[in-house]
N, C-alpha and C positions, 0 to 999 in steps of 0.2 A: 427667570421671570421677566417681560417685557415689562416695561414702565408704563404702558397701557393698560394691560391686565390688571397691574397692581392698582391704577388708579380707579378702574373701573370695580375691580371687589373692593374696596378703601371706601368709593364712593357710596353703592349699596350699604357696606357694613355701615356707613355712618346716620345713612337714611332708615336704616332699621334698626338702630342703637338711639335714633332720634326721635321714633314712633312709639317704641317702647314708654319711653322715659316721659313724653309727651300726654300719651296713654294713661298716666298714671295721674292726672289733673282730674280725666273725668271719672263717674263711679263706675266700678267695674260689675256693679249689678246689688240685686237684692235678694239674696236668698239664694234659689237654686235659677233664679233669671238673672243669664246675662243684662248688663245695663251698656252704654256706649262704651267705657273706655274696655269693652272685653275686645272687637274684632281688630281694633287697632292695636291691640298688644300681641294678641295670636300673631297677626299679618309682620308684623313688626319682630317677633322673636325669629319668625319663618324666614324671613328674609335676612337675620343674622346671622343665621345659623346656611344660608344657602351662599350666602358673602364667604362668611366662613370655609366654604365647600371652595369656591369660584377660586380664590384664592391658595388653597391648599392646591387645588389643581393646576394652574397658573405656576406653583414654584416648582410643581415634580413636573412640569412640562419641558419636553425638552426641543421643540422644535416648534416653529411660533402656527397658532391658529393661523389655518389660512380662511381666509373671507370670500365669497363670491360676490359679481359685480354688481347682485341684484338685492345686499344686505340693504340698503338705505331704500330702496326703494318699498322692499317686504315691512321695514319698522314702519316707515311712514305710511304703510294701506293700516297693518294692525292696529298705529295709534287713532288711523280716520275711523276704523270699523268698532275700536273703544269707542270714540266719542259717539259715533252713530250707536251703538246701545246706550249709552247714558241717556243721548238727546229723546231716545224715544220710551227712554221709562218711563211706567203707566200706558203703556201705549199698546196693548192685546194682553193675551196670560203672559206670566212669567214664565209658564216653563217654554212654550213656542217661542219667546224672544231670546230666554238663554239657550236653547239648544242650537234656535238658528245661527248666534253669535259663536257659539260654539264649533258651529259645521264649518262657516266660514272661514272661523280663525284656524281652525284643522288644515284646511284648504288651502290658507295661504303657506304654512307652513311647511305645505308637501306631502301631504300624509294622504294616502287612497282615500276615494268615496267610501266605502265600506268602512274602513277605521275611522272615517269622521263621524259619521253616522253613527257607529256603533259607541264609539267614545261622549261624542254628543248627547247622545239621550242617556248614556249609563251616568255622566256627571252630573245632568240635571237630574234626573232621579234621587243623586246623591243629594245634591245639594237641599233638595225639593224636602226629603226625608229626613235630614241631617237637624231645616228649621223646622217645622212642623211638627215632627215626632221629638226629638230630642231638644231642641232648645224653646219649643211652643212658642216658635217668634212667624206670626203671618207673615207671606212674603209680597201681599198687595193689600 
């Protein structure tokens, strides 16, 4: 296991053992309604449990990730094209801004027109029906 690797699952596991535990300040709901501290503890176990994974793989690794020259350059468009969805929430429907966000971020990642596309609208759907129907939390 490189000393990179470790510090980079180390670093996640501690940001998501720190959302958790954070999480638990606000109420976690009333009833059968989520209240705030629900999605930061989901988010927050998910990403323990994905530390957890990053790491397991990291030490049965036996030959170091290689990186292409274009990694800094791809984090740095995905975290501008984050901020450009935040910046423009409220800004048309929800589902047209997540899917676009969605096609985009597909995009950059390499993935064909058609799997973006396809993945794009099936996640917003998901997501769309996930609040709506099952946790009755409007999404504007």
């Amino acid at each position: 296991m490189s000393r990179r690797e470790l510090v980079l699952g180390a670093s996640f596991l501690a940001l998501g053992m720190g959302l958790v535990a954070s999480s638990y300040a606000l109420p976690s709901g009333l009833g059968r309604l989520p209240g705030p501290g629900f999605f930061p503890r989901v988010i927050g176990g998910v990403m323990v449990l994905l530390s957890l994974g990053l790491l397991g793989q990291a030490r049965r690794a036996t030959e170091p990730l290689r990186q292409g020259a274009g990694d800094l350059r791809t984090v740095l468009l995905v975290l501008g094209l984050l901020a450009l969805y935040l910046l423009g929430w409220g800004i048309g429907p929800f589902a047209v801004r997540t899917a676009l966000f969605l096609l985009l971020l597909l995009r950059l990642l390499g993935q064909p027109w058609r799997t973006g596309v396809t993945l794009s609208l099936s996640l917003t759907a998901v997501v769309i029906l996930a609040f709506r129907i099952g946790l009755r939390v409007p999404l504007e």
